[in-house]
N, C-alpha and C positions, 0 to 999 in steps of 0.2 A: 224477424223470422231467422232460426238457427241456419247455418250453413247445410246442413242435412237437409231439415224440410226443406229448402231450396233445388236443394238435388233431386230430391223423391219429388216433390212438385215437376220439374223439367221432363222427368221420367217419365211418369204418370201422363204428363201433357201431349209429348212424343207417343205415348202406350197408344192412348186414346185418338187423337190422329190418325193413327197408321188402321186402330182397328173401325172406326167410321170413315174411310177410306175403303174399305176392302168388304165390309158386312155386307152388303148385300148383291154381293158381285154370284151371280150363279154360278154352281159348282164349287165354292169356296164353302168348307165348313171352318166352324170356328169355335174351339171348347172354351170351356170358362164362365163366370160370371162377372161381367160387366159394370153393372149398375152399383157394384160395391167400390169402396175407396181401400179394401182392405185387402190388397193383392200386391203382386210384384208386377214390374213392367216387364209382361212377358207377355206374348199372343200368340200361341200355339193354333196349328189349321192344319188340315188338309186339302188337296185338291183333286175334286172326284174321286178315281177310286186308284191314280198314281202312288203310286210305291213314296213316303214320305222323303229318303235319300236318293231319287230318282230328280222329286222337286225340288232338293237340298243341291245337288250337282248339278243342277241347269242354273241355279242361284249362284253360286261360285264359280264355276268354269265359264259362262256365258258372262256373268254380269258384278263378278266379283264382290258379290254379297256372301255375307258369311252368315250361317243359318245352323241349329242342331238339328239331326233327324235324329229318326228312331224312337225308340223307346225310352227314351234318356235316365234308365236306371231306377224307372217307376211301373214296374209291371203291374201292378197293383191297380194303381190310376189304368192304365192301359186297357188292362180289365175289364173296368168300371165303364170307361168311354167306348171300348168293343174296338180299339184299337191296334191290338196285338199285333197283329200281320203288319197292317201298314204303318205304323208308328204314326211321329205326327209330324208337322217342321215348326220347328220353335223360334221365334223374332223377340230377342233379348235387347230392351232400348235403353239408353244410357246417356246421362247427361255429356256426353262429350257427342252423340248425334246432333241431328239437326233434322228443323222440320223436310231442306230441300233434301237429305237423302231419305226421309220417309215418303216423299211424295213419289220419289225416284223409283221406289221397291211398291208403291202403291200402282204406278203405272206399268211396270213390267209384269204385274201380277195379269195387271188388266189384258199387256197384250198377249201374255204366254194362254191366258181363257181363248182371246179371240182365235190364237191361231188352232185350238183346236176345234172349233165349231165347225 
């Protein structure tokens, strides 16, 4: 296998982790199609009905994960998804991750949910 596919494989693996980790956590929405192989490693969500760089700034200033909000220059999609206002926050994974910081951002998800119930 090429050095690429190895990369997109790692990515991919990391992708998918991070988002059966988090699917069925309430209050989490999560755009995309899954069940295909023909994407990028990226898992864009929302949480409830928070401001997408409200979630983005508690991710970096609290726990120094780096995330995109917004709109990320796809109004279009945005649109589509009825996302305009809140944008979304975008989790771009990369072979230079690891499974322990996906588990890491899977469980902060879990406690930032708990602490607001």
């Amino acid at each position: 296998m090429s050095g690429l596919k190895n990369i997109r494989n790692e990515e991919r693996k990391l992708m998918m982790h991070f988002y059966n980790g988090i699917k069925d956590l309430p209050g989490v929405k999560i755009y995309g199609d899954f069940r295909t192989d023909v994407r990028c490693a990226i898992v864009s969500i929302n949480i409830e009905d928070y401001d997408s760089a409200y979630i983005s700034d508690i991710l970096y200033n609290d726990y120094g994960i780096s995330t995109r909000s917004n709109t990320h220059c796809a109004p279009l999609m945005h649109m589509a998804f009825k996302t305009e206002k809140q944008g979304m926050v975008r989790f771009s994974f990369s072979h230079f991750n690891t499974l322990e910081e996906v588990d890491k951002v899977v469980n902060i998800l879990k406690d930032l949910l708990s602490e607001r119930e």
